[in-house]
C-alpha positions in Angstrom: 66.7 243.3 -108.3 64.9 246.1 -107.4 63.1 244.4 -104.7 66.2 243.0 -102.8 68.2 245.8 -103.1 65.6 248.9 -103.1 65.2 251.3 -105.8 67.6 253.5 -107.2 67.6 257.2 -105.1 67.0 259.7 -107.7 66.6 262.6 -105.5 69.1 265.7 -106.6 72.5 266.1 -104.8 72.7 268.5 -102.1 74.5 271.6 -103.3 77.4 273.7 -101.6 74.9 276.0 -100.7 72.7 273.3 -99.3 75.5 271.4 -97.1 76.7 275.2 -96.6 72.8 275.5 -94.9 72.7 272.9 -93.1 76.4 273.3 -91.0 75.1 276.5 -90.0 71.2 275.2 -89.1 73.3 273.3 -86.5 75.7 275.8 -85.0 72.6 277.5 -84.5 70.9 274.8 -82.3 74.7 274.3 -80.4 74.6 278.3 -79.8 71.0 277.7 -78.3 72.5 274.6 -75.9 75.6 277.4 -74.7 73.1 279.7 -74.0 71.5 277.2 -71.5 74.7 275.8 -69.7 75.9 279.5 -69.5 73.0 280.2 -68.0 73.0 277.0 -65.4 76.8 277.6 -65.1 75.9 281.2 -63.8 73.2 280.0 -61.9 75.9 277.4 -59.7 78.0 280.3 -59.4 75.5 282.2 -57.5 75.1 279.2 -55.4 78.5 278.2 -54.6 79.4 281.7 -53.7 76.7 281.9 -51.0 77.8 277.7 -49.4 79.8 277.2 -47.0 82.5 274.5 -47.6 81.5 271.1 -47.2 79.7 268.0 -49.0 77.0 270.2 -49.8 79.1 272.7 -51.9 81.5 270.0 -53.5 78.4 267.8 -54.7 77.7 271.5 -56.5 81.5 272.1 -57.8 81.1 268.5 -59.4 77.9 269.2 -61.5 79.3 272.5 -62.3 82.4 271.0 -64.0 80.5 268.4 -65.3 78.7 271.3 -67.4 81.9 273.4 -67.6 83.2 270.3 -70.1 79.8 269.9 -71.9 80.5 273.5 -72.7 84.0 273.2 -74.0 82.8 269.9 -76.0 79.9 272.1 -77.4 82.0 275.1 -78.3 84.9 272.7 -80.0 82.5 270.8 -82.3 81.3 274.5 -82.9 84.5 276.2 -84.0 84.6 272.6 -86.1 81.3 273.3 -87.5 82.1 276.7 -88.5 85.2 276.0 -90.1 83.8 273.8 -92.0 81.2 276.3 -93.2 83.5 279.0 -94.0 86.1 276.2 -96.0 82.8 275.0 -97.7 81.9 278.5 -98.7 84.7 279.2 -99.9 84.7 276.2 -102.4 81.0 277.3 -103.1 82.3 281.0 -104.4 85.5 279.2 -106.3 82.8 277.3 -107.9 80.6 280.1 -108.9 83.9 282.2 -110.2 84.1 279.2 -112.4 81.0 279.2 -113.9 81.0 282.6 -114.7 84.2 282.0 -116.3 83.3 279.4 -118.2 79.8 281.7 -118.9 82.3 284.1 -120.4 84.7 282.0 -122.1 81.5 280.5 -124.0 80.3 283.8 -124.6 83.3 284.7 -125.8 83.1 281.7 -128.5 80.0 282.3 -129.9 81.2 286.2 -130.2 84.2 284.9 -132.7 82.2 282.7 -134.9 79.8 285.3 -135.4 82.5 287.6 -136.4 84.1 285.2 -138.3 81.2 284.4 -140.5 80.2 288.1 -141.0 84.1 289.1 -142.1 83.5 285.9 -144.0 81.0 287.6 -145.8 83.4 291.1 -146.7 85.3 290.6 -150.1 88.1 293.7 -149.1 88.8 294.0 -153.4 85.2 294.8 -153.4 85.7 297.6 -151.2 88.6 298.7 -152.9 87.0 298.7 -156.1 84.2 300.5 -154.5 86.8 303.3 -152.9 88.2 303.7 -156.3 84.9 304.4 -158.2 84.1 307.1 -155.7 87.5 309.0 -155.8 86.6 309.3 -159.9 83.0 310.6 -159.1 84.4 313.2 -156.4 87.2 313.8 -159.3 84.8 314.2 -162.0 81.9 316.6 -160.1 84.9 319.0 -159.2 86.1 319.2 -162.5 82.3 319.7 -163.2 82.2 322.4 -161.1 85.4 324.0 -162.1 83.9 324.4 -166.1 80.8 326.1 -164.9 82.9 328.7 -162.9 85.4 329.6 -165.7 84.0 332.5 -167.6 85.1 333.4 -171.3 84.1 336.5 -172.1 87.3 337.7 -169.3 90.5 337.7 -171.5 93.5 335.8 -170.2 96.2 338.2 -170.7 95.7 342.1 -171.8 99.4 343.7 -173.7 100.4 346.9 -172.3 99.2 348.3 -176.3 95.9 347.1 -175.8 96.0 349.1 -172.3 97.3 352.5 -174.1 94.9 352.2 -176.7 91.9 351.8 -174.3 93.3 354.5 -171.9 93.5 356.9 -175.3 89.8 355.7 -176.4 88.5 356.8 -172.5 90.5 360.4 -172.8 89.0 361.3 -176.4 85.8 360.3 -174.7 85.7 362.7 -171.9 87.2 365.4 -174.4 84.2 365.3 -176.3 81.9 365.2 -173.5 83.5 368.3 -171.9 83.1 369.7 -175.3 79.1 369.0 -175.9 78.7 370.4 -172.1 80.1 373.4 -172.8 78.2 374.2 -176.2 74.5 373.3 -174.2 75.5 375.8 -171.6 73.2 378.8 -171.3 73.8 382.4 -172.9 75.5 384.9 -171.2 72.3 387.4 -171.1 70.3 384.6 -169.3 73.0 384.3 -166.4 73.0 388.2 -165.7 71.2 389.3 -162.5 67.8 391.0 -162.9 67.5 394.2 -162.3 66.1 396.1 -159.1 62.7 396.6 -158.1 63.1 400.7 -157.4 64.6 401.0 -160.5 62.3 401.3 -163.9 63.8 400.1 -167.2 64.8 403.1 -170.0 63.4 402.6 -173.1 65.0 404.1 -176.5 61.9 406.1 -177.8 61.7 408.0 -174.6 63.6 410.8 -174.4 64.1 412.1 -170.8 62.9 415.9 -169.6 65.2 418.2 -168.9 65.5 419.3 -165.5 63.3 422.5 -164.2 65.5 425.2 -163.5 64.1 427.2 -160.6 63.6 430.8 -161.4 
């Protein structure tokens, strides 16, 4: 079968992009044949402006609307081309859009089974339990810390009796130390002033001259 009807093409489809190419491979090559009647157009118009009237100059006016329609021709199938570029472009980027849609949708699946299996995973009475056990540790180490800051040698309450009995204790107290300052205080002969140099001391068994009297 092969034989008689030739082997199956397997040769890729042209892409978008491909077709897309090749619209605008030939609006190139029709812009190149424009460029070559403008130029013989302009050429016959240099010509015609310089002939008289007569055969001469008709024969001309004929082969330059002759060119004048190849022109138009060219420049229709080229606006036909190029539409058919854009339209075809287009359909190329709606395509690509889609793609990346369907990139992101898919994406977007494997994103939820992932999170489905690892909340799968979560037992939320677990953590619970968990939250619960750490509330009575915190619970626990601040009453902890409260017992080794309470100190019991500090009475709760003090009576207003206990407070005039310890006020009369601290009086009798500094009573008596006035008292034992006052007996250890140095004797009054010690705290007189010494007397002058220009002045001798009078001892007892001396007995003092009487004075000359002058004769």
């Amino acid at each position: 079968m092969n034989r008689l009807f030739g082997s199956k093409n397997t040769a890729p489809k042209p892409s978008l992009n491909d077709a897309v190419k090749n619209i605008d491979d030939r609006v190139g090559s029709l812009d190149v044949k424009l460029s070559k009647l403008n130029s013989e157009l302009s050429t016959y118009q240099q010509k015609l402006s310089r002939m008289r009237d007569g055969p001469g100059k008709s024969a001309l006016k004929q082969k330059a609307l002759k060119l004048l329609r190849q022109r138009k021709q060219i420049e229709a199938q080229k606006d036909q081309l190029e539409n058919q570029s854009w339209n075809m472009t287009q359909a190329a980027m709606t395509t690509d859009n889609l793609q990346n849609t369907m990139i992101t949708v898919d994406a977007m699946k494997q994103a939820n089974k992932q999170l489905k299996k690892t909340y799968g995973k979560i037992d939320i009475d677990k953590i619970e339990s968990l939250q619960d056990e750490m509330l009575d540790l915190i619970d626990k180490s601040n009453e902890l810390q409260e017992s080794l800051s309470m100190t019991n040698d500090i009475p709760d309450d003090i009576s207003e009796s206990e407070l005039d009995a310890e006020l009369d204790a601290l009086g009798e107290e500094m009573d008596f130390e006035s008292e034992m300052n006052e007996g250890l205080s140095m004797p009054s002969y010690l705290n007189e002033e010494p007397a002058s140099s220009d002045k001798l001391p009078t001892f007892i068994d001396e007995s003092e001259e009487p004075a000359k009297v002058a004769n």
